[in-house]
MARVEXPA-175757 format. One record per residue (C-alpha): residue number from 1; residue in one letter; x, y, z. Coordinates in nm, 2 decimals, always signed. Example, Ala and Ser with C-alpha at 12.3 -4.5 7.8 and 13.67 -1.06 7.14 Angstrom:
2
site nr: 1, rest: a, c1: +1.23, c2: -0.45, c3: +0.78
site nr: 2, rest: s, c1: +1.37, c2: -0.11, c3: +0.71
//
This chain:
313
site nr: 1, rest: x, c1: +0.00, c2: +0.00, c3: +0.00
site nr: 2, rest: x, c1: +0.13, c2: +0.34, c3: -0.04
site nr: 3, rest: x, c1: +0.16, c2: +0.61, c3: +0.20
site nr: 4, rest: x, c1: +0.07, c2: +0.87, c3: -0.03
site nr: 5, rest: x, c1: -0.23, c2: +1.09, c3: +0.01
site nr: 6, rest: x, c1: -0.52, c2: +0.97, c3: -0.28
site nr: 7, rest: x, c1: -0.61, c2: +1.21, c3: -0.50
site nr: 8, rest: x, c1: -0.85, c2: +1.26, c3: -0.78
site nr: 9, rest: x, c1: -0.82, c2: +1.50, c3: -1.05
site nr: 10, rest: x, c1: -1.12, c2: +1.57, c3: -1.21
site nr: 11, rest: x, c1: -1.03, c2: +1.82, c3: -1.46
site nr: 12, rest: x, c1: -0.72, c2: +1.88, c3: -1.70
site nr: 13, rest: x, c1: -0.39, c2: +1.87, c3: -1.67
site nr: 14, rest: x, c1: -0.11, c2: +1.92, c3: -1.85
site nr: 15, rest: x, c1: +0.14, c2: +1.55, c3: -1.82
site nr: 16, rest: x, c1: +0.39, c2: +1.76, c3: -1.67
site nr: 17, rest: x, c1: +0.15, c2: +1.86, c3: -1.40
site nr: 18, rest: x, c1: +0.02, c2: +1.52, c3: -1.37
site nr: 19, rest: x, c1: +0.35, c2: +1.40, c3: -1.34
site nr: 20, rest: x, c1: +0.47, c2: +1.68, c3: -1.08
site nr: 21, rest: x, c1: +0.14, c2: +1.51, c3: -0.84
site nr: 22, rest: x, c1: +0.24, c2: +1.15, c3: -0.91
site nr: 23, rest: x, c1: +0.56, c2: +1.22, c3: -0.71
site nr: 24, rest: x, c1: +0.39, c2: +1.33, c3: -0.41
site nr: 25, rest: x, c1: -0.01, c2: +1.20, c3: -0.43
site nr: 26, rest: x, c1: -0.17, c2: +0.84, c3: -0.54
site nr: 27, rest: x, c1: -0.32, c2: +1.04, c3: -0.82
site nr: 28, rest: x, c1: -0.62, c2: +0.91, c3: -1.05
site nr: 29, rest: x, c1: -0.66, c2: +1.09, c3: -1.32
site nr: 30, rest: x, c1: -1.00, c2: +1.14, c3: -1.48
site nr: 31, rest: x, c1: -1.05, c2: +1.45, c3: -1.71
site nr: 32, rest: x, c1: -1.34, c2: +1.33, c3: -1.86
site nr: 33, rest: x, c1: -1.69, c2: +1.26, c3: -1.71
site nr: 34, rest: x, c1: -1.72, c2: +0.90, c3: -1.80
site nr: 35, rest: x, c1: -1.35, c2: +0.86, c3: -1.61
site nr: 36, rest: x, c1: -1.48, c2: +1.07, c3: -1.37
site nr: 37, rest: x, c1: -1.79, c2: +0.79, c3: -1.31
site nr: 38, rest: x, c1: -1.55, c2: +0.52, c3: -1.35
site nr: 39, rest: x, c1: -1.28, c2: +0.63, c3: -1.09
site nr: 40, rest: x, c1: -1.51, c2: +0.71, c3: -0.84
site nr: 41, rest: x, c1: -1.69, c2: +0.37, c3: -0.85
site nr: 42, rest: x, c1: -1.37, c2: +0.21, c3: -0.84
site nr: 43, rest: x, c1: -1.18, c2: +0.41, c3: -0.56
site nr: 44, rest: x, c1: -1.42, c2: +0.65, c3: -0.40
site nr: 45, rest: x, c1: -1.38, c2: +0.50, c3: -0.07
site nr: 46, rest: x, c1: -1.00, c2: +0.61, c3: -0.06
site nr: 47, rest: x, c1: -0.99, c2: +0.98, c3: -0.22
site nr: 48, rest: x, c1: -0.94, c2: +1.23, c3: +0.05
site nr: 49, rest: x, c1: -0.88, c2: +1.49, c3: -0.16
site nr: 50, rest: x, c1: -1.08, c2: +1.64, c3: -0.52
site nr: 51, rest: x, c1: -0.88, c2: +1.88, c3: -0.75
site nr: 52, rest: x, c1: -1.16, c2: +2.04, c3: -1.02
site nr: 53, rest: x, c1: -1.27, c2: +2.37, c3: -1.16
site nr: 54, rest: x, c1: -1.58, c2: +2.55, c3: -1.10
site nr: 55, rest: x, c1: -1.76, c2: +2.44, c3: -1.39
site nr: 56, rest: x, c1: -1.74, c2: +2.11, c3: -1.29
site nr: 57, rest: x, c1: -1.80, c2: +2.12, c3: -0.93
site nr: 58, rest: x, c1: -1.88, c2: +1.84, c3: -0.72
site nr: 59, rest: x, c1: -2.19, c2: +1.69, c3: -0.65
site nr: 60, rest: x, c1: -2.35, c2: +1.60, c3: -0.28
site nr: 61, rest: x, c1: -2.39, c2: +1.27, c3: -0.45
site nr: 62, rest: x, c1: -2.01, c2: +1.21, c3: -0.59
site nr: 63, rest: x, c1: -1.90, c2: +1.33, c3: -0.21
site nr: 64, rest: x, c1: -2.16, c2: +1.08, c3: -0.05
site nr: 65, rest: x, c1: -1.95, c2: +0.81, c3: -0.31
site nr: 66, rest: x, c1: -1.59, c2: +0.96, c3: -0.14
site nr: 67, rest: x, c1: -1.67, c2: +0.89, c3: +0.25
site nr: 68, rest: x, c1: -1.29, c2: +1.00, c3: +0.30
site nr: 69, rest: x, c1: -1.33, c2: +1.33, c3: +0.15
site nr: 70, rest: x, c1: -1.18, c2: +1.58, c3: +0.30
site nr: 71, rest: x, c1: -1.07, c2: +1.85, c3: +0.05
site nr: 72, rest: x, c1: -1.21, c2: +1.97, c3: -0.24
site nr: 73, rest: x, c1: -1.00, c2: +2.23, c3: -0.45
site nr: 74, rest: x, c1: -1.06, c2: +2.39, c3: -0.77
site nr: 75, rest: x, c1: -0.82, c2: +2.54, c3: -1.03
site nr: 76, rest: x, c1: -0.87, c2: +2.88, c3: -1.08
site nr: 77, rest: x, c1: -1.12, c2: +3.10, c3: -0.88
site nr: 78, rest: x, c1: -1.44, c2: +2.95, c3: -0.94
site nr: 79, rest: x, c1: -1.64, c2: +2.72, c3: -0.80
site nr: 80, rest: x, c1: -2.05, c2: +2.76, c3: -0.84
site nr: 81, rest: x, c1: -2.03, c2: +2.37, c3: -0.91
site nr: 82, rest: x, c1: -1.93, c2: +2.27, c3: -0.63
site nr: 83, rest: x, c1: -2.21, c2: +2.14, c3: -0.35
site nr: 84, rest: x, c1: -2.13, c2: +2.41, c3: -0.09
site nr: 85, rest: x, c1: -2.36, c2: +2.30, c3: +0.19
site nr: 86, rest: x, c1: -2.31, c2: +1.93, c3: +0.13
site nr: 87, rest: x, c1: -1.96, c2: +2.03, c3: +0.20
site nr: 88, rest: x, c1: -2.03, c2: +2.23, c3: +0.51
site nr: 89, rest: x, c1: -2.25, c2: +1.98, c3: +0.60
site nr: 90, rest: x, c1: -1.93, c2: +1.68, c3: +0.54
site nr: 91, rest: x, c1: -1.67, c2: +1.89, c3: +0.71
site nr: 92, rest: x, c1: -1.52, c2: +1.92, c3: +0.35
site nr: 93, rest: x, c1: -1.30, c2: +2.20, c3: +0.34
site nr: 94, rest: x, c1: -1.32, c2: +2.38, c3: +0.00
site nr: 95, rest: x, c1: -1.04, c2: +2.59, c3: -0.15
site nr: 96, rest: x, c1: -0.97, c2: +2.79, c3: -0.46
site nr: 97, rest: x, c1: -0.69, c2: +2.92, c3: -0.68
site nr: 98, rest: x, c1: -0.84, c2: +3.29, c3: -0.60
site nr: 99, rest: x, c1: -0.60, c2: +3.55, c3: -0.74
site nr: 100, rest: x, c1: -0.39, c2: +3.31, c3: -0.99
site nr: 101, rest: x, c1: -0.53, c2: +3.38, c3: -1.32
site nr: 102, rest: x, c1: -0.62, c2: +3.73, c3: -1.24
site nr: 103, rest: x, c1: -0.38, c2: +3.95, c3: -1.46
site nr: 104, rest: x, c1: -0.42, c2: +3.69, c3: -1.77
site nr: 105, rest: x, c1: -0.86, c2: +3.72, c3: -1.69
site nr: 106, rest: x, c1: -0.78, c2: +4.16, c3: -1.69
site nr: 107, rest: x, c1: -0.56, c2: +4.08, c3: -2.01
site nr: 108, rest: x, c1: -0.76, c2: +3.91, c3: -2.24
site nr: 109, rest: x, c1: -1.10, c2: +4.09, c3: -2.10
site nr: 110, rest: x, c1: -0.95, c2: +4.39, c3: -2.18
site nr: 111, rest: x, c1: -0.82, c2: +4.28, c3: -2.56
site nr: 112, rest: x, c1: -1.24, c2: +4.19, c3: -2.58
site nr: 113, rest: x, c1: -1.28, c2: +4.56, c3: -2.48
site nr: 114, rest: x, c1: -1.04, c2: +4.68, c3: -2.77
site nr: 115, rest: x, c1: -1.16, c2: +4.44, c3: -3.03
site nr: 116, rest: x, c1: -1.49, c2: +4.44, c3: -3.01
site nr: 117, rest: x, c1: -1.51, c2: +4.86, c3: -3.01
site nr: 118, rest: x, c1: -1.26, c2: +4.84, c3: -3.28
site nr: 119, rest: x, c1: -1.45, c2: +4.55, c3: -3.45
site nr: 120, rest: x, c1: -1.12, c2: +4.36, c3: -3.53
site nr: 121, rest: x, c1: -1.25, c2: +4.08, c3: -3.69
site nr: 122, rest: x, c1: -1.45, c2: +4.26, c3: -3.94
site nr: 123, rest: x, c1: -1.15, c2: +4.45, c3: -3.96
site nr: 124, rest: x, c1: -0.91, c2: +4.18, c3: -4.04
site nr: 125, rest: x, c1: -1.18, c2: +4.00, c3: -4.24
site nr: 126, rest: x, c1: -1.25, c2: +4.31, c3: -4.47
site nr: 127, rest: x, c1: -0.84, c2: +4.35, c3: -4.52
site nr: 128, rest: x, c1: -0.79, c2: +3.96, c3: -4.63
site nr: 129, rest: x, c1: -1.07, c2: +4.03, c3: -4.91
site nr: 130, rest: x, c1: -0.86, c2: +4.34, c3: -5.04
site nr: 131, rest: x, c1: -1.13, c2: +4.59, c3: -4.90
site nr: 132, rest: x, c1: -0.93, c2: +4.96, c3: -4.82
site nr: 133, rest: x, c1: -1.04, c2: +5.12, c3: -4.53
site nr: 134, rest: x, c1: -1.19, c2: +5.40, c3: -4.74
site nr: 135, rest: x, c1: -1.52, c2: +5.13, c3: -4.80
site nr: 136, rest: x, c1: -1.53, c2: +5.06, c3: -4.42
site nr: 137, rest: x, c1: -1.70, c2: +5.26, c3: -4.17
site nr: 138, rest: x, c1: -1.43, c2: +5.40, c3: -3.87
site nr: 139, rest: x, c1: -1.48, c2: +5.22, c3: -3.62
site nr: 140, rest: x, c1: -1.53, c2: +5.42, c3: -3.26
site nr: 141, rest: x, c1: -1.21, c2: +5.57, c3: -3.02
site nr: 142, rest: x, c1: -1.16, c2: +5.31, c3: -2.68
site nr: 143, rest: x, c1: -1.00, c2: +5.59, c3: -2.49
site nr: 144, rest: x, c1: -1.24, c2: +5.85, c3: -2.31
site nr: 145, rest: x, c1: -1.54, c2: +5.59, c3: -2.33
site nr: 146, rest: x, c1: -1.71, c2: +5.53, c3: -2.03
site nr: 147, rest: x, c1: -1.66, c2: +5.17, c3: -1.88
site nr: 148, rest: x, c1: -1.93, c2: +5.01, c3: -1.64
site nr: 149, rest: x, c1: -1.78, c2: +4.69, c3: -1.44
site nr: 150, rest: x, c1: -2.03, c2: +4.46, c3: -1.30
site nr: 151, rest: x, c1: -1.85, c2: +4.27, c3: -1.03
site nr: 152, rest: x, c1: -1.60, c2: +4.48, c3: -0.87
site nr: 153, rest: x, c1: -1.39, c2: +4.14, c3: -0.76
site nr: 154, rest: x, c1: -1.00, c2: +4.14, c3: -0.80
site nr: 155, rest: x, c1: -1.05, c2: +4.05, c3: -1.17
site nr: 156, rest: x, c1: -1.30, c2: +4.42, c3: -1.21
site nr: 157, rest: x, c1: -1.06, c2: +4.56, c3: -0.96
site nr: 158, rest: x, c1: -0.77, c2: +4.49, c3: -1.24
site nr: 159, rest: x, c1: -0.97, c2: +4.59, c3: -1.53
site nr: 160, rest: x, c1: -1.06, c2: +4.94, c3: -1.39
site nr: 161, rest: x, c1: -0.68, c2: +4.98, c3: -1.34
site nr: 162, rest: x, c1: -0.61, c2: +4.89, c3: -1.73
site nr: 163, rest: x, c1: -0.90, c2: +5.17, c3: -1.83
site nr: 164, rest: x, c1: -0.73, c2: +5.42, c3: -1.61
site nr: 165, rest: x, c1: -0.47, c2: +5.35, c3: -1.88
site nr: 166, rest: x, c1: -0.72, c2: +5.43, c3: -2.19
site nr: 167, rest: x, c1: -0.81, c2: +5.77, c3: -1.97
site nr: 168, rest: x, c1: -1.17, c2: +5.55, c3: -1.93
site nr: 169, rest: x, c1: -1.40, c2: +5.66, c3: -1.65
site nr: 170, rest: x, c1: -1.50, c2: +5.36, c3: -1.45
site nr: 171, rest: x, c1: -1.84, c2: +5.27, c3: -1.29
site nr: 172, rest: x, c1: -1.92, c2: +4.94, c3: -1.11
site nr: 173, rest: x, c1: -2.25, c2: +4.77, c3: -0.97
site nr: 174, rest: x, c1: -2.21, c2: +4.49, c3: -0.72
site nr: 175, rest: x, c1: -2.40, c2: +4.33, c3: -0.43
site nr: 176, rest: x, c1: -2.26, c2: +4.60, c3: -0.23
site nr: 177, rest: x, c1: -2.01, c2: +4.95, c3: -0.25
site nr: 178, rest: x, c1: -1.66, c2: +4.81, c3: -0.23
site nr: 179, rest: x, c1: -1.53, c2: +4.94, c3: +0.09
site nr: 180, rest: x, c1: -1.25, c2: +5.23, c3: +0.04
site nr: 181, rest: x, c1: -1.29, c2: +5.25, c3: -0.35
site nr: 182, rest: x, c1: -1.28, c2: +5.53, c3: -0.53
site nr: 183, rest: x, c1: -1.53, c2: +5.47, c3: -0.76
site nr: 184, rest: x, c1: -1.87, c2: +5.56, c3: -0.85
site nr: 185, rest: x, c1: -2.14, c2: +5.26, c3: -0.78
site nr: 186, rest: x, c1: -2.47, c2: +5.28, c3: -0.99
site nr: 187, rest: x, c1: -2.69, c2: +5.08, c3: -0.73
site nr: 188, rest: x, c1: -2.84, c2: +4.88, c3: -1.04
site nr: 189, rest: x, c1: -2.72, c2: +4.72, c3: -1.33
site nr: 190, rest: x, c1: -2.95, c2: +4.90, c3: -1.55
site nr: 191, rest: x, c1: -2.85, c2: +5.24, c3: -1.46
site nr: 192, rest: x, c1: -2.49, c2: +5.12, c3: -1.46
site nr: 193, rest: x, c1: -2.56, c2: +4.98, c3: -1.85
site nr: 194, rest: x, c1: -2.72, c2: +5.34, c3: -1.91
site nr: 195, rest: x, c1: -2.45, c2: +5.53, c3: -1.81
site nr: 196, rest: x, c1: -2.15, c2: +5.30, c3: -2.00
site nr: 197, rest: x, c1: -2.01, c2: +5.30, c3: -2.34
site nr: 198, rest: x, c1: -1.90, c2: +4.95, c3: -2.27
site nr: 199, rest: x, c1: -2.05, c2: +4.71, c3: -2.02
site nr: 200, rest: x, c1: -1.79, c2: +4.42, c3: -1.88
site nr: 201, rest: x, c1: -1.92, c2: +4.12, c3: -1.71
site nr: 202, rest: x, c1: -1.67, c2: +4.01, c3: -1.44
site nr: 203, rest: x, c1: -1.94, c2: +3.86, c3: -1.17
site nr: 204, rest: x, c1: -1.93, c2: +3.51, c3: -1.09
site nr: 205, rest: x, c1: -2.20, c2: +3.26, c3: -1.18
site nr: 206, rest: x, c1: -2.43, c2: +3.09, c3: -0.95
site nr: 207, rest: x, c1: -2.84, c2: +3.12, c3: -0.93
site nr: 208, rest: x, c1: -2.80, c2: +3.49, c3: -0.79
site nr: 209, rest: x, c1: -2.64, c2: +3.63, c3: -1.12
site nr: 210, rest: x, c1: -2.85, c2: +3.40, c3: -1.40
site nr: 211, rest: x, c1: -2.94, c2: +3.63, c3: -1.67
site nr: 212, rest: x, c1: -2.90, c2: +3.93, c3: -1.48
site nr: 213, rest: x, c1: -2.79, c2: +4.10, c3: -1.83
site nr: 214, rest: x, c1: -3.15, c2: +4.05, c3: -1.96
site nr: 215, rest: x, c1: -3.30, c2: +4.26, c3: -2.26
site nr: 216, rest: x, c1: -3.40, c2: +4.55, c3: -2.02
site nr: 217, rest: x, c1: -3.01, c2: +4.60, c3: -1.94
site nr: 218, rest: x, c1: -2.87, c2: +4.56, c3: -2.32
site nr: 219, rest: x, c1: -3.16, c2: +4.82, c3: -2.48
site nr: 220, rest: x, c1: -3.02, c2: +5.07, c3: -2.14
site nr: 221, rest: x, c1: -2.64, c2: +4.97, c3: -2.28
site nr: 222, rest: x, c1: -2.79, c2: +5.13, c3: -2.63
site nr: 223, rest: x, c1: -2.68, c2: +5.08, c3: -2.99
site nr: 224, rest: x, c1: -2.44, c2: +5.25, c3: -2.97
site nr: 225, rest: x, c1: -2.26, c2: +5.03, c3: -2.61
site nr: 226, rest: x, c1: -2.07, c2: +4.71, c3: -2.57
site nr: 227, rest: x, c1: -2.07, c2: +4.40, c3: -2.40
site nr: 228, rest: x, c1: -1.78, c2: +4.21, c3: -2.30
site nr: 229, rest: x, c1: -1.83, c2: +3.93, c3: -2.09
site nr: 230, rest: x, c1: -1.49, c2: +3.72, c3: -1.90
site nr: 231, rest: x, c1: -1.71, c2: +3.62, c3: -1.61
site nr: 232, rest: x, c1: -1.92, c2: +3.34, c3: -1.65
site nr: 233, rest: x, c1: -2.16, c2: +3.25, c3: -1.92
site nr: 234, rest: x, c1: -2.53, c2: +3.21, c3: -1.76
site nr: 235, rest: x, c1: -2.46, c2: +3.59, c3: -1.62
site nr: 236, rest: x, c1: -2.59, c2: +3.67, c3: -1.98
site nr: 237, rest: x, c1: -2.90, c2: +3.56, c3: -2.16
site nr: 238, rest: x, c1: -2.80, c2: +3.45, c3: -2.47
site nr: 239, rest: x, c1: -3.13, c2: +3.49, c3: -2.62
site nr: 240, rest: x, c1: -3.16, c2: +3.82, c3: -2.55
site nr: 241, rest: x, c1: -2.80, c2: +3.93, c3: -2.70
site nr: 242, rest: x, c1: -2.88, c2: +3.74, c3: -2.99
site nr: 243, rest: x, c1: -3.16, c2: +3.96, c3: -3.07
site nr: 244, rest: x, c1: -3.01, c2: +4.21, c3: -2.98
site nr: 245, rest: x, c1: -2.71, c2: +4.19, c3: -3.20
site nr: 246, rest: x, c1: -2.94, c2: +4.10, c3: -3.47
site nr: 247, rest: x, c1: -3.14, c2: +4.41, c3: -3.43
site nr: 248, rest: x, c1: -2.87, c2: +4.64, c3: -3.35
site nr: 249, rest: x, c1: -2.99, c2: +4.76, c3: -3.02
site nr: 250, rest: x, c1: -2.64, c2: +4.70, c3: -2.93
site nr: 251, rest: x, c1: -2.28, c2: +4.80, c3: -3.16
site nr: 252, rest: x, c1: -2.11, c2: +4.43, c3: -3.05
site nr: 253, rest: x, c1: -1.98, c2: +4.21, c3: -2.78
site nr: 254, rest: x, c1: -1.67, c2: +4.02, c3: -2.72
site nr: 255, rest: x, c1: -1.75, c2: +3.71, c3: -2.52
site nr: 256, rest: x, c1: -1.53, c2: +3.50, c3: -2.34
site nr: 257, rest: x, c1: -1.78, c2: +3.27, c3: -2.22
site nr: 258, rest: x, c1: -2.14, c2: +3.14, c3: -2.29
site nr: 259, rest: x, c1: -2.40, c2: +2.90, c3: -2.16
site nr: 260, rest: x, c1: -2.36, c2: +2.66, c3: -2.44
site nr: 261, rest: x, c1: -2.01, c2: +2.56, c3: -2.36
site nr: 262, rest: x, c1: -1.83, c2: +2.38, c3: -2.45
site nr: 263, rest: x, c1: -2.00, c2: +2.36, c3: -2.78
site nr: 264, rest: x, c1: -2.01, c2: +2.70, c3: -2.95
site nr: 265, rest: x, c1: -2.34, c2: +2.94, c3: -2.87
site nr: 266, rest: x, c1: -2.54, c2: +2.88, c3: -3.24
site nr: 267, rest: x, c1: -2.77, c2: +3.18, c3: -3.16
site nr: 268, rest: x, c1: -2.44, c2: +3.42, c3: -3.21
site nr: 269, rest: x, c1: -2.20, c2: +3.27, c3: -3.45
site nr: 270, rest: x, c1: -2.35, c2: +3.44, c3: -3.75
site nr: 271, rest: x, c1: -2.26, c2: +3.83, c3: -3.61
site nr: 272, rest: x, c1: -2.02, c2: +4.04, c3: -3.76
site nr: 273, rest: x, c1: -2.04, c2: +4.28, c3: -3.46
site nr: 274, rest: x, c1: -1.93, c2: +3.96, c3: -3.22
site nr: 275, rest: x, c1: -1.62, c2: +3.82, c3: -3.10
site nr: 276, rest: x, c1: -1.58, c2: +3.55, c3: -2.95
site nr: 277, rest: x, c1: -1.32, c2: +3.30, c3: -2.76
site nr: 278, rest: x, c1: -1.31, c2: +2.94, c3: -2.62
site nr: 279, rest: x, c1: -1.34, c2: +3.04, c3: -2.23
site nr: 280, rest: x, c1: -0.97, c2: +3.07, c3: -2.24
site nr: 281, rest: x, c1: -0.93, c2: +3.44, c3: -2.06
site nr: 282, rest: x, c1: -0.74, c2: +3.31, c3: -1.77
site nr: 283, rest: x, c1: -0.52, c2: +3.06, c3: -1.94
site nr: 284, rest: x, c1: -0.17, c2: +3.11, c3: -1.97
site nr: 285, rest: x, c1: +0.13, c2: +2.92, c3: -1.91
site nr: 286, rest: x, c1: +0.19, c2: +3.12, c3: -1.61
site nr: 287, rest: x, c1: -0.12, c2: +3.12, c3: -1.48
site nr: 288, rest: x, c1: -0.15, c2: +2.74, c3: -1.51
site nr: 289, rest: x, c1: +0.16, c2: +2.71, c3: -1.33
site nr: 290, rest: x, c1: +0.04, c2: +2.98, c3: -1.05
site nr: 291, rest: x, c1: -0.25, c2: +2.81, c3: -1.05
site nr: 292, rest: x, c1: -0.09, c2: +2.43, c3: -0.99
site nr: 293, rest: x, c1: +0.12, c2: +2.58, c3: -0.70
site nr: 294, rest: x, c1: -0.20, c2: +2.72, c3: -0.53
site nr: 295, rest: x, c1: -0.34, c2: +2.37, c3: -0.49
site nr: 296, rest: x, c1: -0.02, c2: +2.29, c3: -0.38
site nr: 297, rest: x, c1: -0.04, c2: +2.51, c3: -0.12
site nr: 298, rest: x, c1: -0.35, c2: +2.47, c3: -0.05
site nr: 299, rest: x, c1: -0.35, c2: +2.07, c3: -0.06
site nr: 300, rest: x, c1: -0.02, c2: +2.08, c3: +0.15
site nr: 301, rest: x, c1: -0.13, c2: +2.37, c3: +0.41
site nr: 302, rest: x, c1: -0.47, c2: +2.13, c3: +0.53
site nr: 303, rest: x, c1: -0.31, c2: +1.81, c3: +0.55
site nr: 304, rest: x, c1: +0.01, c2: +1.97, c3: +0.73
site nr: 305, rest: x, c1: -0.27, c2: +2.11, c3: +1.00
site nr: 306, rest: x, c1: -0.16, c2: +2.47, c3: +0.91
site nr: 307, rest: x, c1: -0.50, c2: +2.51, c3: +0.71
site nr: 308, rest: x, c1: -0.54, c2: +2.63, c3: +0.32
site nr: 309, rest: x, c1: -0.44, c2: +2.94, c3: +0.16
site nr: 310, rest: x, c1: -0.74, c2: +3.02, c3: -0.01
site nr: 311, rest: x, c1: -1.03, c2: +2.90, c3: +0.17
site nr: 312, rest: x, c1: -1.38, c2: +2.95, c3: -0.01
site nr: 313, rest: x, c1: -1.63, c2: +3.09, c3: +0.26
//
């Protein structure tokens, strides 16, 4: 028998990082749901510990299944999937990679930002077909719009310091004012979405958030606004952007994620004034690795007694 601590990984890894675990945990490896089934049937009374992602969770039924469970961490900072009160009600500590991927998320939302005012991929689509810029409408400036943030977390916290680069004035709506900033807070959405140029979604996902950018809060962004969402994709009904963007009550979106994942979102792939990506915002070889060495941390800090770095309340 060995005297390593069982493990199963439930989400992707890199064979480097699969390898780097081997050496200290008796990993299983399951990335995909039907290895996820299979490993738990087969070992579930010996896992004491879960590494997944938010959009995979774990189930009150899969931690019934893992009697032994005692941690459940999750690469990156989500982690709506996960059963929170089965946890709580287990004793299952739950930790996060909170404030590892935040820069590359900030990054890449802001790119969205540029692109989609800047419309880049008509842009670049237009120039491959030989079209001169003289047959293409300008596009809008990025610097002096106003930018609305809807979830003022580290992630908005990072994006409202990039706009202070494109001399952007920033708004935010949240659950709550953030304590000690600086900023203005529109107490709803909708007046936040009436006030912006460009609205980005940075809120987590989760029942309280579903479709909270309805049609009422797109037709207050205008035709004339942008949406940008790097958040999570049920924060935005699809539906409703797709009508949206087919009756120009909007300019265009950039969209990191969408409710369809992973397949692509049907309803939008036929806009011109859309850009989208494959849910990729906070992946980066360096924030993989930051994000490896969090569980680390976090794996190593609960079963040394110390407790985990970052614990999800």
């Amino acid at each position: 028998m060995s005297d390593k601590i069982p493990l199963l990984v439930a989400t992707t890894l890199s064979s480097e990082h699969q390898a780097r675990l081997a050496e200290h945990y008796d990993m299983r490896y399951a990335p995909t749901a039907a290895d996820r089934v299979a490993a738990i049937a087969e070992r579930g009374a010996e896992y004491r510990v879960v590494l997944t992602i938010g959009v995979l969770g774990v189930t009150a039924a899969e931690m019934a299944a893992m009697p032994k469970l005692e941690l459940i961490c999750c690469m990156g900072a989500g982690f709506e999937l996960v059963d929170l009160d089965a946890a709580r009600a287990r004793g299952i500590v739950v930790a996060n990679g909170q404030g590892t991927n935040d820069d590359c998320v900030a990054d890449h939302a802001f790119g969205l930002v540029i692109a989609a005012v800047r419309n880049f991929r008509m842009l670049d689509q237009k120039c491959r077909e030989g079209v001169w810029r003289l047959a293409i409408p300008q596009p809008p400036n990025v610097s002096g719009k106003r930018l609305g943030i809807l979830g003022m977390g580290t992630i908005g916290q990072k994006i409202a310091r990039r706009a202070a680069g494109f001399d952007m004035p920033v708004g935010y709506h949240n659950r709550k004012p953030k304590e000690g900033s600086p900023l203005p807070y529109f107490d709803s959405l909708k007046a936040l979405a009436e006030w912006a140029d460009v609205l980005v979604c940075a809120a987590p996902g989760g029942p309280a958030t579903k479709h909270i950018v309805n049609a009422e809060v797109l037709d207050a962004l205008g035709p004339k606004g942008f949406l940008v969402n790097i958040g999570r994709g049920s924060v935005v009904d699809t539906e409703a952007l797709a009508a949206a963007l087919r009756e120009q009550r909007i300019a265009g979106a950039g969209l990191d994620v969408y409710e369809s994942e992973p397949k692509p979102p049907e309803q939008l792939i036929g806009f011109d004034n859309l850009l989208i990506t494959p849910h990729l915002a906070g992946w980066s070889p360096e924030a993989t690795e930051a994000s490896f060495l969090r569980f680390l941390a976090n794996a190593e800090g609960h079963f040394s007694g110390r407790g985990v770095v970052t614990a999800v309340q």
